[in-house]
N, C-alpha and C positions, 0 to 999 in steps of 0.2 A: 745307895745306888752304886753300883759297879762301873767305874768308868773302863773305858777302849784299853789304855794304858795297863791297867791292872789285870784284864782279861786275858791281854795277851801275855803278861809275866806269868800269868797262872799257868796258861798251858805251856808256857817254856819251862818255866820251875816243874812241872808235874812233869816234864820230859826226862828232864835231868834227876828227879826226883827215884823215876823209874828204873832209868838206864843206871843208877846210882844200886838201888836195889837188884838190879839183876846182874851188875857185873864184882857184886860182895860175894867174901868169900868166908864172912865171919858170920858168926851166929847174929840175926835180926830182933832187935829189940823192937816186939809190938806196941807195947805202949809208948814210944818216939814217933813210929810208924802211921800210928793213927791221930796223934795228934801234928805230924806234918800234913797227913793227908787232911785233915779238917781243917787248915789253914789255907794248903792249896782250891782245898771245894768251896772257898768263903767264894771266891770272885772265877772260879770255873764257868764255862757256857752253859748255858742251861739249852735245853732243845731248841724254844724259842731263836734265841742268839744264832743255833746254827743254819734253822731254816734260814733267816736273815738272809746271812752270810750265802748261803746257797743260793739262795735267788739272785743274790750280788754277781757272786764269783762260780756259777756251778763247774768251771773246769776245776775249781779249784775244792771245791765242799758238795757232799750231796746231802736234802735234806734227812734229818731224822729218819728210820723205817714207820714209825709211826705216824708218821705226818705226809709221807709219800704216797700220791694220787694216782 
């Protein structure tokens, strides 16, 4: 089970993860690339999580488009 705490390192990491990859100026090693990303996707939100969240906080998250009524 994915607690609160780890949810949130996931999408700060997958932030920095990101802005890490886009501001490189060297050739991108995909096999690093994929096995970071599959580390960060272990405790990522899943839709579920962001409906949640949306309903919580909607100034702050809007649900899924799939789940939007």
């Amino acid at each position: 089970m994915t607690m609160p705490e780890e949810r949130t390192k996931a999408v700060m990491e997958t932030r920095r993860f990101l802005e890490t990859l886009v501001g490189s100026e060297t050739e991108i090693m995909w096999g690093l690339v994929r096995t970071v990303a599959g580390q960060l996707l272990r405790h990522y939100p899943l839709d579920v999580d962001l409906s949640v969240s949306a309903s919580a906080l909607p100034g702050v998250w809007a649900p899924p488009a799939d789940t939007q009524s």
